[in-house]
PLY file of the C-alpha trace (Angstrom):
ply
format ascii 1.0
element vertex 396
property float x
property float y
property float z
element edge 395
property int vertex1
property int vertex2
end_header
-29.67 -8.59 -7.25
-29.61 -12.20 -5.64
-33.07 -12.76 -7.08
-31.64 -11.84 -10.27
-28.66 -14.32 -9.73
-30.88 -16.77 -9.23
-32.91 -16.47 -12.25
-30.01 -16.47 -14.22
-28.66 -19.65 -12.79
-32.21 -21.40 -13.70
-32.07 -19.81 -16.94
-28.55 -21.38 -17.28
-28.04 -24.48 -15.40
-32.18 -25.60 -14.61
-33.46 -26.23 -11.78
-31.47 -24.85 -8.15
-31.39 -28.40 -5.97
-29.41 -26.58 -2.85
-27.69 -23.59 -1.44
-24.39 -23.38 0.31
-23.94 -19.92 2.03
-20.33 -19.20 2.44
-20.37 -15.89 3.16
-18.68 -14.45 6.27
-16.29 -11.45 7.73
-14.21 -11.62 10.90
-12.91 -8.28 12.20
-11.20 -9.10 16.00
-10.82 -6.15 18.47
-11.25 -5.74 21.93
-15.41 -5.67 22.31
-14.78 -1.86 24.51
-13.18 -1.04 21.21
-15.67 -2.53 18.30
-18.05 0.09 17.03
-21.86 -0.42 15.97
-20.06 -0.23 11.83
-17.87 -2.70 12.53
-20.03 -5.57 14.17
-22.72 -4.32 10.92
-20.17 -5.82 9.07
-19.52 -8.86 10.26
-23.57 -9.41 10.96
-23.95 -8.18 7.08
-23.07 -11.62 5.33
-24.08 -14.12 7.68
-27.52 -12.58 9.09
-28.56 -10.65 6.62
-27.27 -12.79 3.76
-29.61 -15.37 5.48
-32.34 -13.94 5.65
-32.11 -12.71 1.67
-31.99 -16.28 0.85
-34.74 -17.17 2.98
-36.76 -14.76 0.83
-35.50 -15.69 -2.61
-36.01 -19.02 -2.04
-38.94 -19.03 0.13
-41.15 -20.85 -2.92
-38.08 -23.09 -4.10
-38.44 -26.86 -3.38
-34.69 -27.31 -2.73
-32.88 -30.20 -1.41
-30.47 -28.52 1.36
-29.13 -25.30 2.56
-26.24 -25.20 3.76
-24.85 -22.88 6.12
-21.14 -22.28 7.13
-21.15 -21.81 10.70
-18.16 -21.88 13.08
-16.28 -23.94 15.45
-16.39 -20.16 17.67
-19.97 -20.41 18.68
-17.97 -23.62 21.18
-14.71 -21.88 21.47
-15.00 -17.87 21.81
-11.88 -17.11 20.55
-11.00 -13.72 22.16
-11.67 -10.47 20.25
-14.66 -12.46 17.83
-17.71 -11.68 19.82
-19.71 -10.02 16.69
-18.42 -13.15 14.75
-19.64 -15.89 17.39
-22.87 -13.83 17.95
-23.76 -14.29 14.03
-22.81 -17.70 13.75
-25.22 -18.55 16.56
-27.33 -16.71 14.13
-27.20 -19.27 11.64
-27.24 -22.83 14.31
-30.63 -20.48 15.74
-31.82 -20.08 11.90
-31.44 -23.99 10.85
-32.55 -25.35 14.26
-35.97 -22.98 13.04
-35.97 -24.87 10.00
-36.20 -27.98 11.48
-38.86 -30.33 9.86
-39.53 -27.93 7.25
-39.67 -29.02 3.05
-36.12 -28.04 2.85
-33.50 -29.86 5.08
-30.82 -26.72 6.40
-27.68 -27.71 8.09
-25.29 -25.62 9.73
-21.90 -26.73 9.61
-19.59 -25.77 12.26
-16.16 -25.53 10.59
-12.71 -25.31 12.32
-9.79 -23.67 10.15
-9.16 -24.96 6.90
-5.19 -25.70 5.82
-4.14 -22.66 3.90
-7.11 -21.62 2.64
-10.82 -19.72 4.14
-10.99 -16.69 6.16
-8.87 -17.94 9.23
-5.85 -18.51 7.02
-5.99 -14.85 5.47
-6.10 -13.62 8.99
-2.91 -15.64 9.71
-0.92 -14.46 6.59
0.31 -17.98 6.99
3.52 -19.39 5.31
3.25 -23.08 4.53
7.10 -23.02 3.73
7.82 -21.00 7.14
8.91 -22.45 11.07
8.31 -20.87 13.84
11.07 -18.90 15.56
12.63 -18.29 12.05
14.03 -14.83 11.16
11.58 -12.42 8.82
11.72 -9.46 7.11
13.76 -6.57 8.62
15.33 -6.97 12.06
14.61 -4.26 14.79
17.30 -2.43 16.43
15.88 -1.65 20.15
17.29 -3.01 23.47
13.54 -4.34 24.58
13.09 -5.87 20.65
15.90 -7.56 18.97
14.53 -9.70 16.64
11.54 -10.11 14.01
10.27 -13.94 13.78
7.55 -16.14 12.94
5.35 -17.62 15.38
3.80 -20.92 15.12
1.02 -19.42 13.16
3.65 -18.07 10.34
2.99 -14.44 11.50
5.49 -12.02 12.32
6.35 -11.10 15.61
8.92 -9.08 17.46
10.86 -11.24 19.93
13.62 -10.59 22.76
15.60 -12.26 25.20
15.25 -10.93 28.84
17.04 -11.78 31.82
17.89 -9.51 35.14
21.65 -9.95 34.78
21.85 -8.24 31.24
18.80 -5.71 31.41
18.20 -3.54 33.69
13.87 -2.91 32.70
14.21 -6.12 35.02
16.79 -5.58 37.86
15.98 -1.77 38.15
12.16 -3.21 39.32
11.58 -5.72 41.94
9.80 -6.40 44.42
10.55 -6.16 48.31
11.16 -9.82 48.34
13.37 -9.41 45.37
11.50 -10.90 42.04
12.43 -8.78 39.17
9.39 -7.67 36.94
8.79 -5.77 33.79
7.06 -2.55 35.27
4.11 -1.36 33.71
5.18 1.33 31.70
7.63 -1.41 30.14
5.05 -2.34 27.83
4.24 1.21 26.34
7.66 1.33 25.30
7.04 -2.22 23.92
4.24 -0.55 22.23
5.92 2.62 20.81
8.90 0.56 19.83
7.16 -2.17 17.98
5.30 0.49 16.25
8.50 2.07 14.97
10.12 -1.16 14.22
6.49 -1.42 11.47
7.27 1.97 10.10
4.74 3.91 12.45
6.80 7.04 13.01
3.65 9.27 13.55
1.69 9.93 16.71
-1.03 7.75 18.44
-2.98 6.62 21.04
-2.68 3.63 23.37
-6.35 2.70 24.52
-7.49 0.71 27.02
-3.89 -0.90 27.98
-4.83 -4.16 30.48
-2.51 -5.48 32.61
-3.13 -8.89 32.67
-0.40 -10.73 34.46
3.56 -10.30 35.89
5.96 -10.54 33.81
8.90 -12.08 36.07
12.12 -13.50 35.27
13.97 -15.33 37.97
17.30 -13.81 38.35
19.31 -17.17 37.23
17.00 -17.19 34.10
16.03 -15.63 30.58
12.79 -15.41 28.97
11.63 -15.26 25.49
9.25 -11.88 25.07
6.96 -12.16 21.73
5.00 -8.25 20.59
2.59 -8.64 18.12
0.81 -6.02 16.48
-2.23 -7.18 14.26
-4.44 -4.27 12.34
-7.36 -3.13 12.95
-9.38 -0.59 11.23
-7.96 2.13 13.41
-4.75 1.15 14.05
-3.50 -2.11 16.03
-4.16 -4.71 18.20
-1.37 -4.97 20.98
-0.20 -7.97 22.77
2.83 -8.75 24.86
3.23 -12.82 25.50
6.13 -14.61 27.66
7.32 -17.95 27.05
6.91 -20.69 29.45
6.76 -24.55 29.86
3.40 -26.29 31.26
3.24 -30.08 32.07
6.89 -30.16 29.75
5.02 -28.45 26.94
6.19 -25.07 25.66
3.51 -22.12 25.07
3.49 -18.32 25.46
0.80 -16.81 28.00
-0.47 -13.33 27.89
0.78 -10.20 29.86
-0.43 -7.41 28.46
-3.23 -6.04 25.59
-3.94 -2.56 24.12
-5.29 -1.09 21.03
-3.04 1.77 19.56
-5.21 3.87 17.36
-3.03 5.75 14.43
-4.74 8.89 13.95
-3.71 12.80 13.83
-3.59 13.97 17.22
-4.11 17.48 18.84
-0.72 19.03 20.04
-1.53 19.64 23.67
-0.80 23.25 24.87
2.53 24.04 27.14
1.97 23.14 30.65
1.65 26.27 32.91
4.44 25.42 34.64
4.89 28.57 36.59
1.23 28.95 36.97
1.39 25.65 38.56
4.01 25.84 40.90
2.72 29.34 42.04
-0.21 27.19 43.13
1.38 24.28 44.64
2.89 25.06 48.20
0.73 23.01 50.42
3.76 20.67 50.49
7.51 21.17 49.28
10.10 18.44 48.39
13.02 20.01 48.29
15.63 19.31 45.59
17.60 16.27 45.45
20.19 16.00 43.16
20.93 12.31 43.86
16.55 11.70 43.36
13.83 11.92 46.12
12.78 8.76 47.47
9.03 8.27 46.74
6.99 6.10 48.81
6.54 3.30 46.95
9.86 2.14 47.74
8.82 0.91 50.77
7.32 -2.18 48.82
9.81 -1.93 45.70
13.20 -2.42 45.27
13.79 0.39 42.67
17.59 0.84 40.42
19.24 4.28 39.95
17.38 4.83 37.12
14.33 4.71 39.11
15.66 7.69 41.63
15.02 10.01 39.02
12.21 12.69 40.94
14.50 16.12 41.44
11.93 17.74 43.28
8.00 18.56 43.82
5.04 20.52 45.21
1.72 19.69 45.94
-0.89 22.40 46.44
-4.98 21.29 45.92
-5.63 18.43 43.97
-2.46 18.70 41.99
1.06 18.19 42.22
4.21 19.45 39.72
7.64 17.24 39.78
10.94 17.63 37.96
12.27 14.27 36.84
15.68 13.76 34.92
17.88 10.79 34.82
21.06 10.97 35.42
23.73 12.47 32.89
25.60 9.50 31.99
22.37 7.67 31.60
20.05 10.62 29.33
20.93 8.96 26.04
18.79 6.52 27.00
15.96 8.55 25.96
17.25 8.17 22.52
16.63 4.84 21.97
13.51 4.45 24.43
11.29 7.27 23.79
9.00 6.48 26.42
11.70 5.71 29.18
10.66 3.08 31.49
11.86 4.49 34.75
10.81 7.80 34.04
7.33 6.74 33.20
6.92 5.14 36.29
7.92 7.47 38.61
6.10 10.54 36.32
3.17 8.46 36.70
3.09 7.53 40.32
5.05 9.52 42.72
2.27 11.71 43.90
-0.29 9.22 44.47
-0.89 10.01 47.51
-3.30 13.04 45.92
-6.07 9.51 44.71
-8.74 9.60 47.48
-7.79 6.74 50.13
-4.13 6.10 49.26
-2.26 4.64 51.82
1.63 4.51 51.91
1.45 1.28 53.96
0.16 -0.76 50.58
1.58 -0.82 47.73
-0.71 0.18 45.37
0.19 -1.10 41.29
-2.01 -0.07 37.96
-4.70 -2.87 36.59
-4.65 -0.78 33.56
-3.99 2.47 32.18
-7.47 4.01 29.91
-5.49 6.33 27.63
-2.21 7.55 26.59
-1.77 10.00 23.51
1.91 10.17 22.14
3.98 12.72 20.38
7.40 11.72 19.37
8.25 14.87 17.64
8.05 17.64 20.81
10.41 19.25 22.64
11.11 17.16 25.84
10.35 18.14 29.30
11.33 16.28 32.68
8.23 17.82 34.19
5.32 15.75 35.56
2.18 17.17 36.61
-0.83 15.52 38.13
-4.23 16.10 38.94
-7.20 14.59 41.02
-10.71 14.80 39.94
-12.03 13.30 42.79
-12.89 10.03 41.03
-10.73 7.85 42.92
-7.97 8.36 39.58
-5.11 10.37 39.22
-4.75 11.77 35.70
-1.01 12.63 34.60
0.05 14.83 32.36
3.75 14.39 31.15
6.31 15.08 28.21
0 1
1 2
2 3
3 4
4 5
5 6
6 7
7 8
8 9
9 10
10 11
11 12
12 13
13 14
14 15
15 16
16 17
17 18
18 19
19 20
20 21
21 22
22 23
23 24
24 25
25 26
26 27
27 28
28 29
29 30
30 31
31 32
32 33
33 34
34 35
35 36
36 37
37 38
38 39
39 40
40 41
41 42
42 43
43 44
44 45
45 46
46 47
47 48
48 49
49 50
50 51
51 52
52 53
53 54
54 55
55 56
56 57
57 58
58 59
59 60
60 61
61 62
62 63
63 64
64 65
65 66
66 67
67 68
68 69
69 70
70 71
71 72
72 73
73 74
74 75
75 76
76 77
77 78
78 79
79 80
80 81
81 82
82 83
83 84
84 85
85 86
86 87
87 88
88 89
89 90
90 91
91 92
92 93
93 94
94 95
95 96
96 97
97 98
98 99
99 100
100 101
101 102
102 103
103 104
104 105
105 106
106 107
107 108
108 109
109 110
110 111
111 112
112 113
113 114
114 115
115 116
116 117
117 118
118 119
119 120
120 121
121 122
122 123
123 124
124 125
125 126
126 127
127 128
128 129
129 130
130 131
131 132
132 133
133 134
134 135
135 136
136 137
137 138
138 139
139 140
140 141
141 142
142 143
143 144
144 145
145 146
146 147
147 148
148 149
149 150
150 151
151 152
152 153
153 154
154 155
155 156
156 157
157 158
158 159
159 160
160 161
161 162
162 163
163 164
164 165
165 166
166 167
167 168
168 169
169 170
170 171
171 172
172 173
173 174
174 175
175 176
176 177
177 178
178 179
179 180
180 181
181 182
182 183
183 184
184 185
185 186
186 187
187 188
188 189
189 190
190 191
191 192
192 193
193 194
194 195
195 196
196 197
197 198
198 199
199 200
200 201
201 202
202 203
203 204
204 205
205 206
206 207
207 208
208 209
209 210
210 211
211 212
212 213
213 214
214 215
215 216
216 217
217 218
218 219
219 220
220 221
221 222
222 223
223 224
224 225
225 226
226 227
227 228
228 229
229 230
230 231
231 232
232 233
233 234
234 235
235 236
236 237
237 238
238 239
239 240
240 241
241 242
242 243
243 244
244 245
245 246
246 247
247 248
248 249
249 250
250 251
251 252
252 253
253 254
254 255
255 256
256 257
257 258
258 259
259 260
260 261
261 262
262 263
263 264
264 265
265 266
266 267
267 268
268 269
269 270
270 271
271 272
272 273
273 274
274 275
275 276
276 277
277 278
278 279
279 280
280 281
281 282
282 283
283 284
284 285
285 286
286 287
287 288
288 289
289 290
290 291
291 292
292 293
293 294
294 295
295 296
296 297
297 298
298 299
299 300
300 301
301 302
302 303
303 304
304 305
305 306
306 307
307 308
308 309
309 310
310 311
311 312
312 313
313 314
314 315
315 316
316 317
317 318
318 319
319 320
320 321
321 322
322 323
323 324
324 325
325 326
326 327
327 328
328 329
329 330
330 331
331 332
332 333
333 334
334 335
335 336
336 337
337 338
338 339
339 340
340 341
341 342
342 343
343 344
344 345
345 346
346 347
347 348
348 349
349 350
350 351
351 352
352 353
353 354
354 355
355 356
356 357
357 358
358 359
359 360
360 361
361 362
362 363
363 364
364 365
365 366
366 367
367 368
368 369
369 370
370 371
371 372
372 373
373 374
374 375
375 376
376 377
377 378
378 379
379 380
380 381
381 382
382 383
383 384
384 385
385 386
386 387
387 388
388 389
389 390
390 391
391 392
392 393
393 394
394 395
């Protein structure tokens, strides 16, 4: 087909005196998360697309070829690997050409104003400021408001501070600092999804913990989600505002991809089954909520007391969590409930090979969550070890 194009353009216009290749694709994700189709497909236009015109115009005497490279082979912008990798392709392919009858360039472009692939990534808004209201506004107590960044993208914003939410003075540490906990941001996730009219089930992979969010407890601070798409779903990032040198910026907490896909209903848990098998060690029922031991290096809130009781027998352990009454509607509006994440996920720890009460031990990351908004809830939380040094959890 391109040799045909380029007959016709002789027949039409004479003789071809250069080429420009434009072509190019840029898909970011995660590089754990690309697949050998999607980095095809960004390789497609740019390497292979070369090396078609090398062959159509092997036996032309043209002037130039131009090639549009990228201002990412310097840069590696995050998520772009597959695109940097095929740009280098094209500086490798001219530097080749060097000397040769036909003088190739390859021009290393930043982003063009408005228009070019970077600017249809954006979905930019010439007319729009950042921090201006967009589209529909969320309702959530996490996410209160949909904005634009300085890009002109949407993004869900709040306002956090210890005194008015209690995600921050419910979790602190021993000497007091008041953090988001880590199962914060998968209700950040859930919620932003529902705020883009996601209402079906999915799958938060490879969720990295990449920093603290802390407020200081005479302070508030400006939290930006952003969900971008990707073929299977979205890209996930949570970003705090700060000030550096007197200039403002937002710095990175927390990334995920949430794939959107059908999911298998998991079975009901064997919860007699279970208990029949855990007796190795009881903890007897507490109304008022069992003290686990990682308050010994956290300052946990009521919410956070929430463990009723729980058994550990081999390699397992079975808990019954509930919050208390005048506080259960607040599984209405956050269907992943901080506090009872955390606790579901991390009061029998001491089942992971090598735990020690005397640390406190934190996530890094969490590999995989699948969730179902549309089952019947159940304050039970029951956890295995498969003797790879991680604990795997299985709660609803």
């Amino acid at each position: 087909e391109m040799q045909g194009a380029a007959r016709a353009a002789r027949e039409r216009f004479g003789a071809v005196h250069g080429v420009l290749h434009t072509a190019g694709v840029v898909d970011d994700d995660l590089i754990a998360l690309k697949t050998q189709a999607s980095v095809d497909e960004v390789f497609t236009p740019k390497i292979q697309g070369t090396m078609v015109l090398d062959q159509v115009f092997a036996d032309a005497e043209l002037d130039f070829m131009v090639l549009f490279s990228s201002t990412s082979t310097a840069t590696a912008p995050a998520g772009q690997v597959d695109y940097v990798a095929a740009n280098a392709f094209l500086d490798a392919y001219a530097e080749s050409k060097a000397g040769g009858p036909t003088r190739v360039t390859s021009l290393h472009w930043g982003i063009w104003n408005q228009v070019g692939m970077a600017a249809e990534q954006l979905h930019s808004d010439a007319g729009a400021h950042a921090g201006e209201p967009v589209g529909e506004q969320p309702d959530h107590p996490l996410l209160s408001q949909r904005v634009r960044d300085a890009r002109g993208e949407a993004v869900l914003q709040a306002t956090i501070s210890p005194r008015e939410d209690w995600i921050l003075d419910g979790h602190r540490t021993k000497a007091g600092h008041a953090l988001i906990p880590g199962t914060g941001y998968l209700e950040l996730a859930r919620a932003a999804l529902r705020a883009s009219g996601e209402p079906g089930p999915f799958e938060v992979e490879d969720l990295f913990f990449i920093r603290p969010l802390a407020v200081d407890d005479d302070a508030e601070r400006d939290v930006r989600v952003k969900l971008r798409p990707t073929r299977r779903g979205y890209a996930f990032e949570v970003r705090g505002q700060l000030e550096l040198d007197g200039r403002p910026g937002w710095e990175l907490h927390a990334q995920a991809h949430l794939a959107i896909r059908p999911l298998e209903v998991p079975g009901e848990v064997p919860i007699a089954e279970v208990e029949a098998r855990c007796t190795k060690k009881i903890l007897p029922e507490d109304p008022n909520g069992i003290r686990t031991p990682q308050e010994a290096h956290l300052r946990f809130g009521d919410r956070w007391r929430v463990l009723r009781r729980g058994a550990y027998g081999d390699g397992e352990a079975i808990g019954r969590l509930a919050l208390r009454d005048e506080l259960a509607a607040e599984t209405e509006e956050m269907g992943l409930h901080p506090a009872l994440l955390d606790i579901a996920t991390g009061w029998a720890m001491e089942l992971i090979d090598g735990y020690a009460a005397d640390a406190l031990w934190v996530p890094v990351s969490y590999e995989r969550m699948r969730v179902h908004d549309d089952l019947p809830p159940r304050l039970v939380s029951w956890v295995r070890n498969h003797g790879d040094n991680r604990d795997d959890s299985e709660f609803v």
